[in-house]
N, CA, C and O of each residue as an XYZ file, in Angstrom:
496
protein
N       0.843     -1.179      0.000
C       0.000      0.000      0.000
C       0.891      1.247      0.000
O       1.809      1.215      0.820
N       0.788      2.351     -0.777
C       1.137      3.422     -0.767
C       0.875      4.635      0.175
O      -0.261      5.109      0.165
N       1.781      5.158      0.954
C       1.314      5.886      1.293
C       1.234      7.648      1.166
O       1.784      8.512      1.847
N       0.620      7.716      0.390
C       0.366      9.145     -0.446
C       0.444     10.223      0.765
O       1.213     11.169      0.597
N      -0.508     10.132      2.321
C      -0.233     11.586      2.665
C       1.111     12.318      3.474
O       1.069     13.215      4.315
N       2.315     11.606      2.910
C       3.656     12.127      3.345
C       3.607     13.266      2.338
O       3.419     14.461      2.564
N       3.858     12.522      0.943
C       3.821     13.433     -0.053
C       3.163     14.752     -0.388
O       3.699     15.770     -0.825
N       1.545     14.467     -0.016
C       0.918     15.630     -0.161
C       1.047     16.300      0.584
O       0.874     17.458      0.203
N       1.437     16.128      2.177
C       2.228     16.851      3.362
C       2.928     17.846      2.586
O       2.491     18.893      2.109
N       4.185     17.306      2.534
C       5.270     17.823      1.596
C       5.049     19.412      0.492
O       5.482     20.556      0.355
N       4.025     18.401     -0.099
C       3.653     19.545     -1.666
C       3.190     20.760     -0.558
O       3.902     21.730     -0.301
N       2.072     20.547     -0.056
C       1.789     21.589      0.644
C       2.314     22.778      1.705
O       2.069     23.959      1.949
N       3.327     21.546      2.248
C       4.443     22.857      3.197
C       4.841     23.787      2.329
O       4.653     25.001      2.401
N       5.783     22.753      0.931
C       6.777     23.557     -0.126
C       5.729     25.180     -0.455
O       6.040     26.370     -0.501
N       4.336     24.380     -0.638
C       3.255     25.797     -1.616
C       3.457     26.681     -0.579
O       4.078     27.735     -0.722
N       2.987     26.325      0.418
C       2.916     27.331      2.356
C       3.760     27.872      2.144
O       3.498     29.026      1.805
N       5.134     27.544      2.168
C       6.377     28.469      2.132
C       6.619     29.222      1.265
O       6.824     30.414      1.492
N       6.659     28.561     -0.242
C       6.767     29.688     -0.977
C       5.818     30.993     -1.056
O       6.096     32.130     -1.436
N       4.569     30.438     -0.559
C       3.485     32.122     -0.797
C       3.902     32.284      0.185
O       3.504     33.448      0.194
N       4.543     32.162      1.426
C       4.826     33.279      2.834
C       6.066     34.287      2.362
O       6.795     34.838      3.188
N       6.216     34.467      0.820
C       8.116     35.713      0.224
C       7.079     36.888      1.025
O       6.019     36.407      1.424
N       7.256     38.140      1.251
C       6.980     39.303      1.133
C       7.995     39.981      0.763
O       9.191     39.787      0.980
N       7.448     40.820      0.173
C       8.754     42.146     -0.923
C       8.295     43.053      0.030
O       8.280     44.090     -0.634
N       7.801     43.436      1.468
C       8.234     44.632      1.905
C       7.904     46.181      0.752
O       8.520     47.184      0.392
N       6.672     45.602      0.552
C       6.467     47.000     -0.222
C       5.985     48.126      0.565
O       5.876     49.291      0.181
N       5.708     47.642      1.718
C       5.143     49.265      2.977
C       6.551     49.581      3.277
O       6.611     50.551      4.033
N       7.596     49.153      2.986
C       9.098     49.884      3.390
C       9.588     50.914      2.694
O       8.807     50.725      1.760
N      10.213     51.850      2.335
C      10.578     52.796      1.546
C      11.816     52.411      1.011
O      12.623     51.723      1.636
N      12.062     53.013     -0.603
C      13.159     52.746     -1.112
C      14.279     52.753     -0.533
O      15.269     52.479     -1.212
N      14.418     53.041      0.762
C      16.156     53.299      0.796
C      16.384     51.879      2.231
O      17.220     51.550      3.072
N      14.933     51.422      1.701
C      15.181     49.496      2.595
C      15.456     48.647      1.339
O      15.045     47.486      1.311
N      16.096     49.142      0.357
C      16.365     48.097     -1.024
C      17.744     47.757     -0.476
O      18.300     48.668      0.138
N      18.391     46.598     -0.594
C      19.207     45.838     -0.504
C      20.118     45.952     -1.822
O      19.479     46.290     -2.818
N      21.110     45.794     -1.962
C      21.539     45.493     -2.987
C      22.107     44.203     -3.808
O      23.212     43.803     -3.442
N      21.566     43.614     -4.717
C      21.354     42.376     -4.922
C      22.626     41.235     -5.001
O      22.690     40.057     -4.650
N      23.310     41.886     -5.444
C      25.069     41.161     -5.457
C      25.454     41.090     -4.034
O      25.690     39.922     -3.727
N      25.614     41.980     -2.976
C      25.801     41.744     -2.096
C      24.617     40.619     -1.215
O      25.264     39.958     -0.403
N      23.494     40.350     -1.187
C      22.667     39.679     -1.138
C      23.093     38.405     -0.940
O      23.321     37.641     -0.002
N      23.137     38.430     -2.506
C      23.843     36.926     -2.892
C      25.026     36.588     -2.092
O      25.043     35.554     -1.425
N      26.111     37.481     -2.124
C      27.192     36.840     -1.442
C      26.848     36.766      0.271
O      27.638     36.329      1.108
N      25.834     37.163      0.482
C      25.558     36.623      1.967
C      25.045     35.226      1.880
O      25.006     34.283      2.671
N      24.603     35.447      0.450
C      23.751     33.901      0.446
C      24.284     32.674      0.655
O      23.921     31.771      1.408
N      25.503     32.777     -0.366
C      26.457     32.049     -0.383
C      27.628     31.794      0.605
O      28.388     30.835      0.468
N      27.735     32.714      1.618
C      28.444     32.866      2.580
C      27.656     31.376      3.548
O      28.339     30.544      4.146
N      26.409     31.362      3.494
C      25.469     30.914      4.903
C      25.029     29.667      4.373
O      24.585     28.855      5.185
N      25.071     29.326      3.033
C      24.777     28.028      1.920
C      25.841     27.026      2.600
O      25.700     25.873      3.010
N      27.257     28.119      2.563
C      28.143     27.593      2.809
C      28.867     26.917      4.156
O      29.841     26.164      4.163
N      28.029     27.455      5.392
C      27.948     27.252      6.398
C      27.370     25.811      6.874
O      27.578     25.221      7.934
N      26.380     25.334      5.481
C      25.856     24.090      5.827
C      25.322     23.622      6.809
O      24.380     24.387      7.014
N      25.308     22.870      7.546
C      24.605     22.479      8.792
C      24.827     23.231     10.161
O      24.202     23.061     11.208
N      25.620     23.896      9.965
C      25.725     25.336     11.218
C      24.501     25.496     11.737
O      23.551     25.144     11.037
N      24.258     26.034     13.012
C      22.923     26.631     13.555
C      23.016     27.799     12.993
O      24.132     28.193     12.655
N      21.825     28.632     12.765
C      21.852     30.103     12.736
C      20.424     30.037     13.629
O      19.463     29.277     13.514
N      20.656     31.050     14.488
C      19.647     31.712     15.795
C      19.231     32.674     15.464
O      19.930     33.471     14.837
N      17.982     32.917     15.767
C      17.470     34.266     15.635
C      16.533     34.445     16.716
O      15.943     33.597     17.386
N      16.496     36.087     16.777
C      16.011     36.092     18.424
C      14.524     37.225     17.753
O      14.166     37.498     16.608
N      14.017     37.614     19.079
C      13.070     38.418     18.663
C      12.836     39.842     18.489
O      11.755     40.419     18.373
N      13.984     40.308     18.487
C      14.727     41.184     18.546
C      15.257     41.618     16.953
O      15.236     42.658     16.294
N      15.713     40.288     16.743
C      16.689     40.044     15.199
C      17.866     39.868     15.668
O      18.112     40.185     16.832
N      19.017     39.214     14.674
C      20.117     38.696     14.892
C      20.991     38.701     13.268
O      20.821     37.965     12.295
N      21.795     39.659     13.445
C      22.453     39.701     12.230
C      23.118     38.234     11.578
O      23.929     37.750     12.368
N      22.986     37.610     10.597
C      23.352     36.239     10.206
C      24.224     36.975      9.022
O      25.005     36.179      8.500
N      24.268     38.030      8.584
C      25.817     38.133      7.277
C      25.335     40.027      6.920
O      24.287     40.655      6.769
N      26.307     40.227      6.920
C      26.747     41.670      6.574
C      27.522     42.502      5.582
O      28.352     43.366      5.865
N      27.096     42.082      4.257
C      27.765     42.706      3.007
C      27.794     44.333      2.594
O      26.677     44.796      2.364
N      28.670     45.054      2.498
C      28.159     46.737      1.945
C      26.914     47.244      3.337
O      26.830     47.228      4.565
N      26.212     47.613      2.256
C      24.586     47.969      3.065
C      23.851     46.981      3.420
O      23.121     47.129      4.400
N      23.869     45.705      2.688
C      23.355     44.502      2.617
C      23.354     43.797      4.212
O      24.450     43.627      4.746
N      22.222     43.435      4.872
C      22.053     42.544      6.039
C      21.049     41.802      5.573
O      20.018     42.093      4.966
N      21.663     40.455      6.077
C      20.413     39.493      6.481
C      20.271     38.794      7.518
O      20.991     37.874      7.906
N      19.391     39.194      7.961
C      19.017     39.430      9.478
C      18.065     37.936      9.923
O      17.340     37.415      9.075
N      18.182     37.370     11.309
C      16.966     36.473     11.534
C      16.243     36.559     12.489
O      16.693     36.328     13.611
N      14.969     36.904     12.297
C      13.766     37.247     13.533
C      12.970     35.833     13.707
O      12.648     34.956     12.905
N      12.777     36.022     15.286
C      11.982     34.824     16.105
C      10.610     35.780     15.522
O      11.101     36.776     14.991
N       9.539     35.817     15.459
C       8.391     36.755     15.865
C       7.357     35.929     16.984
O       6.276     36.241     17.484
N       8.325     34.616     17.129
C       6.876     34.182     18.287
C       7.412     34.003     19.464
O       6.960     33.164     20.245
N       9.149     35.291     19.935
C       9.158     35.628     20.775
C      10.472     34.396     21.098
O      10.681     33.386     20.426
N      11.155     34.810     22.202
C      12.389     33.801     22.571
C      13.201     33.807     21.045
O      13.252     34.813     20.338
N      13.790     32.558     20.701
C      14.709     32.380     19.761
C      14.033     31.464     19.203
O      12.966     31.100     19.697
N      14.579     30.865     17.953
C      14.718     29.944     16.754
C      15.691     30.019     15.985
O      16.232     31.013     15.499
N      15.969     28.677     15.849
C      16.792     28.171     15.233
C      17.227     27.089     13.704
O      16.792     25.942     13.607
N      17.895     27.563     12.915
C      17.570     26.398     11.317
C      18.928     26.556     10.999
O      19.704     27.479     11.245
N      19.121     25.185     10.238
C      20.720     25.326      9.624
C      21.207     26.601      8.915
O      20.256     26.984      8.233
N      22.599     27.711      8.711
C      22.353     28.300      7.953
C      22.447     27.775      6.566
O      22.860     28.484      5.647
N      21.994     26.294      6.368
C      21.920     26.169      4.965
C      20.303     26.248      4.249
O      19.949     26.221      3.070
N      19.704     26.333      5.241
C      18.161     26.598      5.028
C      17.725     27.985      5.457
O      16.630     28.509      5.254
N      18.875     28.531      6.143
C      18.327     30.349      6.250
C      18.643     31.023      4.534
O      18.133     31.998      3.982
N      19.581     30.138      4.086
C      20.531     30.416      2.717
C      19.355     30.313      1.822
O      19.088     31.313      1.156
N      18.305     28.830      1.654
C      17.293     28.729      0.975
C      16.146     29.617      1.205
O      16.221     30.589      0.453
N      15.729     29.628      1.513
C      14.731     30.745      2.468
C      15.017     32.582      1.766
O      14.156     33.361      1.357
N      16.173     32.737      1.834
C      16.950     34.047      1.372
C      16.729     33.958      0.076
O      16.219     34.882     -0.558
N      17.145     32.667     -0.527
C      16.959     32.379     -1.949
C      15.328     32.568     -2.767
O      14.979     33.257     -3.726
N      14.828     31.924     -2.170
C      13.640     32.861     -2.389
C      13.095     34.256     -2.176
O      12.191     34.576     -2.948
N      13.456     35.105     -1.316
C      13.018     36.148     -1.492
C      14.012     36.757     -2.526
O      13.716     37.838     -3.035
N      15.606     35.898     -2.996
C      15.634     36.889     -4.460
C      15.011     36.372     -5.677
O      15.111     36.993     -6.736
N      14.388     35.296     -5.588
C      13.598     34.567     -6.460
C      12.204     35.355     -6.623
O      11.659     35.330     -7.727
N      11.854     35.768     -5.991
C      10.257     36.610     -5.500
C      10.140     38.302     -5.954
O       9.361     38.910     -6.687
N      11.967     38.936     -4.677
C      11.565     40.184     -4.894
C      13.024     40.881     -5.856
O      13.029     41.946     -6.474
N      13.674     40.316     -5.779
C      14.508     41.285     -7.216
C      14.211     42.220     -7.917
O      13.102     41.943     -8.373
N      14.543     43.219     -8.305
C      14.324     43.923     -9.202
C      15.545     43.892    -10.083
O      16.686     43.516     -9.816
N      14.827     44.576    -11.654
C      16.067     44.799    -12.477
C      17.232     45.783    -12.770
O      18.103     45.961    -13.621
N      16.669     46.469    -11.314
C      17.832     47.207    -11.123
C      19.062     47.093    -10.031
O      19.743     47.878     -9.372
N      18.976     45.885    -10.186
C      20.144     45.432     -9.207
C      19.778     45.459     -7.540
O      20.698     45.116     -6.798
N      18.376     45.881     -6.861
C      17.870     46.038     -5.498
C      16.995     44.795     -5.160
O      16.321     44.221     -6.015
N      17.052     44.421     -3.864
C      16.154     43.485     -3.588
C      16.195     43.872     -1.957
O      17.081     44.320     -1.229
N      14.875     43.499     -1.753
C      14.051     43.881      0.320
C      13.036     42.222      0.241
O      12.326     41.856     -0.696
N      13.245     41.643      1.278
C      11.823     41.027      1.293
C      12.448     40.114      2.773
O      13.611     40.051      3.170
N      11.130     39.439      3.397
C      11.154     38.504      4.703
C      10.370     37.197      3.781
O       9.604     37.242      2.819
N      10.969     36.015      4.583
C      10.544     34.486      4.045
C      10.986     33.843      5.333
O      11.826     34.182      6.168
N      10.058     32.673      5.234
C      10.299     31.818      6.944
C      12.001     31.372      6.354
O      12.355     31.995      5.353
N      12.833     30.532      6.829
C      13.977     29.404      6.793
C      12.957     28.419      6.406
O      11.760     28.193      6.584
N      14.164     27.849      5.686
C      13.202     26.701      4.718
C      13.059     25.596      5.497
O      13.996     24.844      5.766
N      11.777     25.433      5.929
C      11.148     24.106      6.503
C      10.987     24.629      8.227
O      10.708     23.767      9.060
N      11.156     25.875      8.598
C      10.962     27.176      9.733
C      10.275     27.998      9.778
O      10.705     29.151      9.752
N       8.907     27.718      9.866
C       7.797     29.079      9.719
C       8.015     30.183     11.446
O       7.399     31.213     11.717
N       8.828     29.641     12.104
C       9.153     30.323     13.313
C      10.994     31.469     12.983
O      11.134     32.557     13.542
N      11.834     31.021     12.265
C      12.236     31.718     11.968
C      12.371     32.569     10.489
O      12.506     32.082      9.367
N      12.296     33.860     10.838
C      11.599     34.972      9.447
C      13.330     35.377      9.330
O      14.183     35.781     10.120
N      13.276     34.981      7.739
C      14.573     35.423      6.870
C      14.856     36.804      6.384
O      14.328     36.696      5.278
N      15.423     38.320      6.427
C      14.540     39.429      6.022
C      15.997     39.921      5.377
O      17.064     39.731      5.962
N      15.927     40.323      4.590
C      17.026     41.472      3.541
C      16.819     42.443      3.147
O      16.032     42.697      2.234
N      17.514     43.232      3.781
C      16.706     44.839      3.198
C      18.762     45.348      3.627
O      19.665     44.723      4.182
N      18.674     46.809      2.966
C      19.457     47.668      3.376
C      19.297     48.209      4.887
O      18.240     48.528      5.430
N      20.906     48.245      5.571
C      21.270     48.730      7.270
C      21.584     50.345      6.690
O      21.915     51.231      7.478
Protein backbone atom coordinates (compact mmCIF):
# COMPACT_ATOMS: atom_id res chain seq x y z
CA UNK A 1 0.00 0.00 0.00
CA UNK A 2 1.14 3.42 -0.77
CA UNK A 3 1.31 5.89 1.29
CA UNK A 4 0.37 9.14 -0.45
CA UNK A 5 -0.23 11.59 2.66
CA UNK A 6 3.66 12.13 3.35
CA UNK A 7 3.82 13.43 -0.05
CA UNK A 8 0.92 15.63 -0.16
CA UNK A 9 2.23 16.85 3.36
CA UNK A 10 5.27 17.82 1.60
CA UNK A 11 3.65 19.54 -1.67
CA UNK A 12 1.79 21.59 0.64
CA UNK A 13 4.44 22.86 3.20
CA UNK A 14 6.78 23.56 -0.13
CA UNK A 15 3.25 25.80 -1.62
CA UNK A 16 2.92 27.33 2.36
CA UNK A 17 6.38 28.47 2.13
CA UNK A 18 6.77 29.69 -0.98
CA UNK A 19 3.48 32.12 -0.80
CA UNK A 20 4.83 33.28 2.83
CA UNK A 21 8.12 35.71 0.22
CA UNK A 22 6.98 39.30 1.13
CA UNK A 23 8.75 42.15 -0.92
CA UNK A 24 8.23 44.63 1.91
CA UNK A 25 6.47 47.00 -0.22
CA UNK A 26 5.14 49.27 2.98
CA UNK A 27 9.10 49.88 3.39
CA UNK A 28 10.58 52.80 1.55
CA UNK A 29 13.16 52.75 -1.11
CA UNK A 30 16.16 53.30 0.80
CA UNK A 31 15.18 49.50 2.60
CA UNK A 32 16.36 48.10 -1.02
CA UNK A 33 19.21 45.84 -0.50
CA UNK A 34 21.54 45.49 -2.99
CA UNK A 35 21.35 42.38 -4.92
CA UNK A 36 25.07 41.16 -5.46
CA UNK A 37 25.80 41.74 -2.10
CA UNK A 38 22.67 39.68 -1.14
CA UNK A 39 23.84 36.93 -2.89
CA UNK A 40 27.19 36.84 -1.44
CA UNK A 41 25.56 36.62 1.97
CA UNK A 42 23.75 33.90 0.45
CA UNK A 43 26.46 32.05 -0.38
CA UNK A 44 28.44 32.87 2.58
CA UNK A 45 25.47 30.91 4.90
CA UNK A 46 24.78 28.03 1.92
CA UNK A 47 28.14 27.59 2.81
CA UNK A 48 27.95 27.25 6.40
CA UNK A 49 25.86 24.09 5.83
CA UNK A 50 24.60 22.48 8.79
CA UNK A 51 25.73 25.34 11.22
CA UNK A 52 22.92 26.63 13.56
CA UNK A 53 21.85 30.10 12.74
CA UNK A 54 19.65 31.71 15.80
CA UNK A 55 17.47 34.27 15.63
CA UNK A 56 16.01 36.09 18.42
CA UNK A 57 13.07 38.42 18.66
CA UNK A 58 14.73 41.18 18.55
CA UNK A 59 16.69 40.04 15.20
CA UNK A 60 20.12 38.70 14.89
CA UNK A 61 22.45 39.70 12.23
CA UNK A 62 23.35 36.24 10.21
CA UNK A 63 25.82 38.13 7.28
CA UNK A 64 26.75 41.67 6.57
CA UNK A 65 27.77 42.71 3.01
CA UNK A 66 28.16 46.74 1.95
CA UNK A 67 24.59 47.97 3.06
CA UNK A 68 23.35 44.50 2.62
CA UNK A 69 22.05 42.54 6.04
CA UNK A 70 20.41 39.49 6.48
CA UNK A 71 19.02 39.43 9.48
CA UNK A 72 16.97 36.47 11.53
CA UNK A 73 13.77 37.25 13.53
CA UNK A 74 11.98 34.82 16.11
CA UNK A 75 8.39 36.75 15.87
CA UNK A 76 6.88 34.18 18.29
CA UNK A 77 9.16 35.63 20.77
CA UNK A 78 12.39 33.80 22.57
CA UNK A 79 14.71 32.38 19.76
CA UNK A 80 14.72 29.94 16.75
CA UNK A 81 16.79 28.17 15.23
CA UNK A 82 17.57 26.40 11.32
CA UNK A 83 20.72 25.33 9.62
CA UNK A 84 22.35 28.30 7.95
CA UNK A 85 21.92 26.17 4.97
CA UNK A 86 18.16 26.60 5.03
CA UNK A 87 18.33 30.35 6.25
CA UNK A 88 20.53 30.42 2.72
CA UNK A 89 17.29 28.73 0.97
CA UNK A 90 14.73 30.74 2.47
CA UNK A 91 16.95 34.05 1.37
CA UNK A 92 16.96 32.38 -1.95
CA UNK A 93 13.64 32.86 -2.39
CA UNK A 94 13.02 36.15 -1.49
CA UNK A 95 15.63 36.89 -4.46
CA UNK A 96 13.60 34.57 -6.46
CA UNK A 97 10.26 36.61 -5.50
CA UNK A 98 11.56 40.18 -4.89
CA UNK A 99 14.51 41.29 -7.22
CA UNK A 100 14.32 43.92 -9.20
CA UNK A 101 16.07 44.80 -12.48
CA UNK A 102 17.83 47.21 -11.12
CA UNK A 103 20.14 45.43 -9.21
CA UNK A 104 17.87 46.04 -5.50
CA UNK A 105 16.15 43.49 -3.59
CA UNK A 106 14.05 43.88 0.32
CA UNK A 107 11.82 41.03 1.29
CA UNK A 108 11.15 38.50 4.70
CA UNK A 109 10.54 34.49 4.05
CA UNK A 110 10.30 31.82 6.94
CA UNK A 111 13.98 29.40 6.79
CA UNK A 112 13.20 26.70 4.72
CA UNK A 113 11.15 24.11 6.50
CA UNK A 114 10.96 27.18 9.73
CA UNK A 115 7.80 29.08 9.72
CA UNK A 116 9.15 30.32 13.31
CA UNK A 117 12.24 31.72 11.97
CA UNK A 118 11.60 34.97 9.45
CA UNK A 119 14.57 35.42 6.87
CA UNK A 120 14.54 39.43 6.02
CA UNK A 121 17.03 41.47 3.54
CA UNK A 122 16.71 44.84 3.20
CA UNK A 123 19.46 47.67 3.38
CA UNK A 124 21.27 48.73 7.27
Amino acid sequence: MVKLITPITVLFTVARTALAVSCLDSLPASAFANSNEAVDCINYLAGLGGQPCTGTVSGTSFCWRGNTQITGIAPNGGSSTSSCQDVARGAGQIMDNCSRGDGKVKGQNPAWGNGNLIVDIRSV
